[in-house]
Phi, psi and omega in degrees: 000154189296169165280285206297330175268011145291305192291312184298314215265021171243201193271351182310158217259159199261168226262146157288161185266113184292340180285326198289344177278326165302309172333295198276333153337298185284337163292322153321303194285347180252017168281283166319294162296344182299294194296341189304283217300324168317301168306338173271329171273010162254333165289304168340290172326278184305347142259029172282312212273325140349284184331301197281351196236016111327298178306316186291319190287333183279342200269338168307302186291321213254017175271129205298154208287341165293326158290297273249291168339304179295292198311315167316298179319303189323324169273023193254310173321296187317309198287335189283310170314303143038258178298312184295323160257355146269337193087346170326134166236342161011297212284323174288012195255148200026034166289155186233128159234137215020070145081358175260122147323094161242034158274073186299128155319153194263329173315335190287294174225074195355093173110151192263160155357129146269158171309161166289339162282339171274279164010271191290342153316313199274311206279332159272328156318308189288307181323330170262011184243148179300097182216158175303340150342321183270327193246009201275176153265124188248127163287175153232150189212135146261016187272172147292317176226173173228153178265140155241055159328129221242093176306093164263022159232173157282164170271144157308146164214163184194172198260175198175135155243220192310315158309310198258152162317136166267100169300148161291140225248164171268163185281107185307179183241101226261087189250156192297088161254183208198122145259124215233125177252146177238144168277117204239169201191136182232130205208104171213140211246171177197171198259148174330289157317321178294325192308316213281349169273134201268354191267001176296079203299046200312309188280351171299298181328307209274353185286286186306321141016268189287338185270349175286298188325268226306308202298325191284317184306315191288296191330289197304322178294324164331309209260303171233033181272149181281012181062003135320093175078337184220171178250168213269120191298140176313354179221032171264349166275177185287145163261167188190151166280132196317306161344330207220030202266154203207125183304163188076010182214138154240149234252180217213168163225162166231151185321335216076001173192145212278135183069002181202175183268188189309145191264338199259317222203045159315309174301315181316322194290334189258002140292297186320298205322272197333314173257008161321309221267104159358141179283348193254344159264019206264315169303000173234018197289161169214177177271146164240147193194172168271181189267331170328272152358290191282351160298310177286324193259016188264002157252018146324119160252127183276181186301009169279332201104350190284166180272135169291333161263138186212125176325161178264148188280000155222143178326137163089006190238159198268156164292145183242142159223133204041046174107343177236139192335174159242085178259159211233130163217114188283359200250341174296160170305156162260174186280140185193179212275129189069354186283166175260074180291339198223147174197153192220151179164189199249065176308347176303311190291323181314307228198115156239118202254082186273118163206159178295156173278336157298149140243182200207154170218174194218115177270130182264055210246018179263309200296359231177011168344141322281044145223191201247160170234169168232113188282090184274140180224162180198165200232138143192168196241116196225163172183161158291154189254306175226137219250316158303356192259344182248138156228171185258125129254133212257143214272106175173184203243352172204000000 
């Protein structure tokens, strides 16, 4: 035998194995990336959380002002459910919301703040409801009143060229109303047990309450309040036949036949009316009539025979005749001898609705034993604005 085949088959020690060294190499090195990767996802991480909590402070300031709102409101809601079902008022005596007090006394100005979400609940029901309201000009005043001013001429103008003397133009004619806000009030009760139920909706109940009161009170004073106390209703001023109209009074046009329209050429009569009315307010006009009233004039046919009147083609859109809106005011005259059933006009222009934007409730629980009542106030005002902007027509014969 060979030295070297002496040395394999005896005990002497044998060469390293090239595979077990690569094996351990490579454990290593995935060893090394295991901890590489651990170590980047605890950094990754710890600036994820650097990220996130950068984002919550900038997004705290840049967060918009109606949630910023809400979130304010909310302990005003609270404090007011409160009140409304115990009388507590604790929680409303120095609250502050945008930056306003609203712990109005109640001796001062009868009653505290509603929240703004119960509000503005009341305030989308009058918006909706058939009342003039939907087509008037509505204002917000923090005032007593509102002023309007009013041009009821044109300023003069005249041609001139380069050369000739410039005459003098006439002097507009500038005139004043004063809208007067009236306190208007809602006084609607529930008994102590129903308050005491917490599974009990209060401010939603008291929101529908007060917005059926203020809607029936407000349509009827628009339309025929005498301006006692209420604001003065468009047909509570003087009338006059157009012909002969004048500011401060608004002209009328008439049927020809006393208590109806005409029996032969009936549609003749809401053609005059439609064109009595100036051309520069006829592009906003709308009708305004009762439901009675539009039973009668949605069957009118012009000489074709097409109907004058026509539905509206999506939910929510008013019926038209001859081209123009309807609002349905149940508070208008029916048709009867001399009345002003029907009226047209550009009412944005017309008709101004001045009011504060508060509202206020007053808790009651003496007057009215075992139940409570709640005495809600709101300040608003209405009158014509522009005396040229309405016209009437009246079922009679001069």
């Amino acid at each position: 035998m060979t030295e070297t085949e002496t040395k394999g088959s005896g005990g002497g020690a044998m060469p390293d194995d090239p595979t077990r060294e690569v094996t351990s190499a490579l454990t290593g090195f995935l060893n090394e990336f295991s901890q590489f990767q651990d170590d980047i996802s605890r950094k990754l991480q710890k600036q994820e959380e650097r990220i996130s909590m950068l984002n919550t402070k900038t997004m705290s300031h840049l967060r918009p002002a109606l949630s910023a709102a809400a979130n304010e409101a909310a302990p005003h809601t609270k404090a007011l459910g409160a009140y409304l079902r115990t009388g507590d008022d604790d929680g409303l005596r120095g609250l502050e919301l945008e930056g306003k007090a609203l712990n109005t006394a109640v001796n001062a100005e009868g009653g505290y703040l509603v929240d703004p979400q119960t509000a503005e609940m009341i305030q989308g029901v009058l918006r909706g409801a058939s009342s003039l309201r939907a087509i008037a000009n509505v204002v917000n005043v923090e005032a007593t009143s509102f002023d309007v001013l009013v041009d009821t001429t044109d300023v003069g103008a005249g041609w001139a060229t380069e050369t000739a003397t410039a005459t003098e133009t006439d002097t507009p004619q500038i005139e004043r109303i004063s809208i007067p806000l009236h306190e208007l009030s809602a006084l609607p009760k529930a008994s102590q047990r129903l308050l005491d139920d917490t599974a009990f909706d209060i401010e939603g109940w008291l929101a529908g309450r007060i917005a059926d009161k203020f809607a029936r009170a407000e349509a009827m004073a628009f339309v025929v309040g005498d301006g006692v106390d209420k604001p003065t209703g468009f047909l509570s001023h003087t009338t006059v036949a157009d012909a002969s109209w004048s500011w401060g009074n608004l002209g009328y046009v008439i049927t020809g036949t006393d208590g109806d329209f005409d029996m032969v050429n009936p549609a003749d009569a809401v053609v005059d009316l439609v064109y009595s009315l100036g051309a520069r307010y006829r592009a906003n006009a709308a009708f305004v009539m009762n439901s009675k009233t539009a039973g009668a004039v949605r069957k009118m046919k012009d000489a074709d025979g097409r109907f004058l009147w026509s539905d509206g083609l999506a939910a929510g859109e008013p019926a038209r005749l001859m081209g123009y809106p309807v609002l349905i005011a149940e508070d208008m005259p029916d048709i009867a001898s001399n009345a002003m059933a029907i009226a047209f006009g550009d009412f944005g222009a017309g008709y101004t609705i001045a009011e504060r934007p508060d509202l206020r409730v007053l808790r009651d629980p003496f007057s009215a034993k075992p139940h409570v009542l709640f005495y809600a106030t709101k300040r608003v005002g209405g009158d014509v604005s522009d005396f040229a902007a309405i016209k009437l027509l009246k079922f009679g014969i001069a």
